[in-house]
C-alpha positions in Angstrom: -4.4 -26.9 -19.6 -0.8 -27.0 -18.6 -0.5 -27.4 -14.6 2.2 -26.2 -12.3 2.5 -26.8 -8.7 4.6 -26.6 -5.5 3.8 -26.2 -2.2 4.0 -23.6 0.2 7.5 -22.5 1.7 7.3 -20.8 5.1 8.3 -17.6 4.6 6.1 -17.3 1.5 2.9 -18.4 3.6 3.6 -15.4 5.7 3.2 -13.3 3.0 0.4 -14.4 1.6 -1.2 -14.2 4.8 -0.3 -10.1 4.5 -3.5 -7.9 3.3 -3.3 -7.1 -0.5 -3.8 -3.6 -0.5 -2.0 -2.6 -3.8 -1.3 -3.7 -7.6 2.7 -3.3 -5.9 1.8 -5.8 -3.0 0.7 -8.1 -6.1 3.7 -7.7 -8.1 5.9 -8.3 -5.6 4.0 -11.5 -4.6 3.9 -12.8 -8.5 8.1 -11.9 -8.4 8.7 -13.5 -4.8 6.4 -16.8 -6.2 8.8 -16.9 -9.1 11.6 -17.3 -7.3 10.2 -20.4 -5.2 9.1 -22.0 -8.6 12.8 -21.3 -9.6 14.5 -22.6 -6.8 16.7 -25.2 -6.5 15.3 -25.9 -3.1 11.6 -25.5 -3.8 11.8 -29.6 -2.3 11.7 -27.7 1.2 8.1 -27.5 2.2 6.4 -26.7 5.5 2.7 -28.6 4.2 0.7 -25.3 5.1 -1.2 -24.5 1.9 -0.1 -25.1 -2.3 0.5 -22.7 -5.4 -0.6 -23.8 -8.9 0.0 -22.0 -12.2 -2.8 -22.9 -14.6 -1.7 -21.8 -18.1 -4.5 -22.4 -21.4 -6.8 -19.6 -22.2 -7.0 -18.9 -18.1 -3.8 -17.8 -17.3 -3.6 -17.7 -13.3 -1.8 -18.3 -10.4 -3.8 -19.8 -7.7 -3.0 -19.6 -3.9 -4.0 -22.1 -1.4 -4.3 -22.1 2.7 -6.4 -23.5 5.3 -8.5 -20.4 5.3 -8.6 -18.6 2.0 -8.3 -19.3 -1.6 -7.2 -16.3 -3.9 -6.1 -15.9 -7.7 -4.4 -13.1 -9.9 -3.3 -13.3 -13.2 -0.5 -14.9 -14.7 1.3 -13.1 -16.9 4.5 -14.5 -17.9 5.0 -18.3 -19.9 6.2 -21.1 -18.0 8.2 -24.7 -19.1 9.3 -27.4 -17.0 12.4 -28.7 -18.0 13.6 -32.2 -16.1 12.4 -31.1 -12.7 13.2 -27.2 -13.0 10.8 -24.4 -14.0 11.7 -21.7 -16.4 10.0 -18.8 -17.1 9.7 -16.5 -19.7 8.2 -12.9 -20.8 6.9 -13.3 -24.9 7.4 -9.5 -24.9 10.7 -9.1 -24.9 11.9 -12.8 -25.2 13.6 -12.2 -21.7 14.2 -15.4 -19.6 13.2 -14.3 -15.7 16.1 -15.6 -14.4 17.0 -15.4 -9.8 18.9 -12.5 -11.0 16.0 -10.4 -13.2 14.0 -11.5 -10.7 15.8 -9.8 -7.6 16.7 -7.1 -10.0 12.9 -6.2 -10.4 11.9 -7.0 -6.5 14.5 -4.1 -5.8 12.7 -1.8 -8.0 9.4 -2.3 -7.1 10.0 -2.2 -3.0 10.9 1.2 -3.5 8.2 3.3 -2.3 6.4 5.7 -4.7 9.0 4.9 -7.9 6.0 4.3 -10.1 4.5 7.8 -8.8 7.8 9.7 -9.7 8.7 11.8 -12.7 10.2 9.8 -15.5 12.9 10.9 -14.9 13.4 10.1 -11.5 11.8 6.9 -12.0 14.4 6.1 -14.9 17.5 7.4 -12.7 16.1 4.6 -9.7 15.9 1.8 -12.7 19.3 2.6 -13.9 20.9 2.3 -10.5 19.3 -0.8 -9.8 20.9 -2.2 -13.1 24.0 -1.1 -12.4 23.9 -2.9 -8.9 22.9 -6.3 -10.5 25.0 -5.7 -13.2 22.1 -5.6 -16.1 23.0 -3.2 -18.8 19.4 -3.6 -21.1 17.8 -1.0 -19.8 15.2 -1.3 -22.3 14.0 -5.0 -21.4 13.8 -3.9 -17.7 11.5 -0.9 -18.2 9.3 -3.0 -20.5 8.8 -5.4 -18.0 8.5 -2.8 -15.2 5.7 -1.4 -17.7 3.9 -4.5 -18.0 3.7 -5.7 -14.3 2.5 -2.2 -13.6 0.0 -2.0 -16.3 -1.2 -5.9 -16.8 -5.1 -6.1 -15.5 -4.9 -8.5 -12.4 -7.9 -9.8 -11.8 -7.7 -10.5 -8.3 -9.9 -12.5 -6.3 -10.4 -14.0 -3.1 -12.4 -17.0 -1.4 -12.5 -16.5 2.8 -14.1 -18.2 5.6 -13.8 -15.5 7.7 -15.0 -16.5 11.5 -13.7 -13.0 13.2 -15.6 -10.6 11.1 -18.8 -12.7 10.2 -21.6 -10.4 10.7 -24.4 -11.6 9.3 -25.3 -10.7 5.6 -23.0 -7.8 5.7 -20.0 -10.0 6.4 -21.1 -13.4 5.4 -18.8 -16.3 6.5 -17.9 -17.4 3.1 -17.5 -15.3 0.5 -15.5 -14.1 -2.6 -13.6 -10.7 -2.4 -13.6 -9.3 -6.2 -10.8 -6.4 -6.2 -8.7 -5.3 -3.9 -9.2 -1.2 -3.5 -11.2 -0.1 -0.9 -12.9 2.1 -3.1 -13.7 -0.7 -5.6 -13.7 -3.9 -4.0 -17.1 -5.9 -3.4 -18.3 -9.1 -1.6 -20.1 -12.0 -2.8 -21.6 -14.1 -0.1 -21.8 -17.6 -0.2 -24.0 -20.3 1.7 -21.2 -23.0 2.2 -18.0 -23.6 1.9 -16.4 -24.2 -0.7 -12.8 -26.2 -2.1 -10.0 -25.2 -4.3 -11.5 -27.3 -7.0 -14.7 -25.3 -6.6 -12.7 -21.8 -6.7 -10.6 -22.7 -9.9 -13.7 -24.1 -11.7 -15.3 -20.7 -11.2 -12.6 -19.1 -13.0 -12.1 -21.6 -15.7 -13.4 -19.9 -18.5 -13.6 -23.8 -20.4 -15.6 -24.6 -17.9 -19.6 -24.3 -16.8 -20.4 -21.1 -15.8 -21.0 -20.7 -11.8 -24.5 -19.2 -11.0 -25.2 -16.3 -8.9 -29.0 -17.0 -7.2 -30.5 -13.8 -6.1 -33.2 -13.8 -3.2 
């Protein structure tokens, strides 16, 4: 399995501490995470939590806090190349360079583009190229397509001490999905570590066991 790490920047951690509420709220998240890995400066830490890439035949991005653990997929490759991080899309060969990057932040902070007509949708792409100066239209919408479209597979670990309640709300506990009209929690006796949560989802692993009572 090849390993990627950094730690958490500051502003970063404040966005991870935001509710995930939306497959856009993910996106932008992946793209924002990206960046840091790309980063010149990515040697500027504030020590309040880690991110790991963990690319074999799991392909995920793990996050890491005092308080919660949670993992999406990860859908991009990755190299590390003397101390920098490059990253790559085996659709359309496209290196995600700061300034595809940005380029795709722009698009997807617009609210409701993905809801438009195509046309609309297209017009909104096509004026983001222009600003960043991009003229492969093609490779952006592909991309656009596959961030919107790519199964997720979100998941979270909390220790939640303000809304324990009980077995309705156990203290620890995964949260599988993010949609309120989807999402489900698995309650958990103790706590657990980030070693514990990535084992769960290494599929070259042992399974974890759910004991019913």
């Amino acid at each position: 399995m090849k390993v990627y790490k950094v730690k958490m920047r500051d502003f970063l951690n404040d966005k991870i501490n935001k509710p995930i509420r939306e497959k856009r709220d993910i996106i932008l998240l992946l793209l924002e995470t990206i960046k840091i890995f790309g980063s010149s400066e990515n040697n500027v830490f504030d020590e309040k939590g880690q991110i790991t890439i963990c690319v074999d035949k799991m392909s995920r991005i793990f996050y890491w806090t005092e308080s919660k653990y949670f993992s999406y997929v990860f859908p991009f490759s990755v190299e590390q190349r003397n101390g920098h991080y490059k990253f790559y899309d085996n659709l359309t060969e496209c290196e995600l360079n700061d300034r595809m990057i940005s380029l795709l932040i722009s698009i997807f902070r617009q609210d409701g583009i993905l809801g438009d007509s195509l046309e609309k949708a297209m017009d909104t792409i096509i004026e983001s190229a222009e600003e960043y100066e991009y003229k492969d239209i093609d490779t952006i919408w592909r991309l656009i397509f596959k961030l919107w479209y790519m199964e997720d597979g979100y998941i979270r670990y909390d220790c939640d001490l303000n809304n324990e309640n009980g077995d309705r709300h156990p203290l620890y506990h995964f949260d599988v999905n993010y949609s309120s009209g989807v999402t489900y929690k698995i309650g958990l006796r103790h706590a657990i570590n980030g070693s514990d949560f990535q084992d769960v989802l290494d599929v070259k692993t042992d399974c974890a066991y759910l004991n019913f009572i």
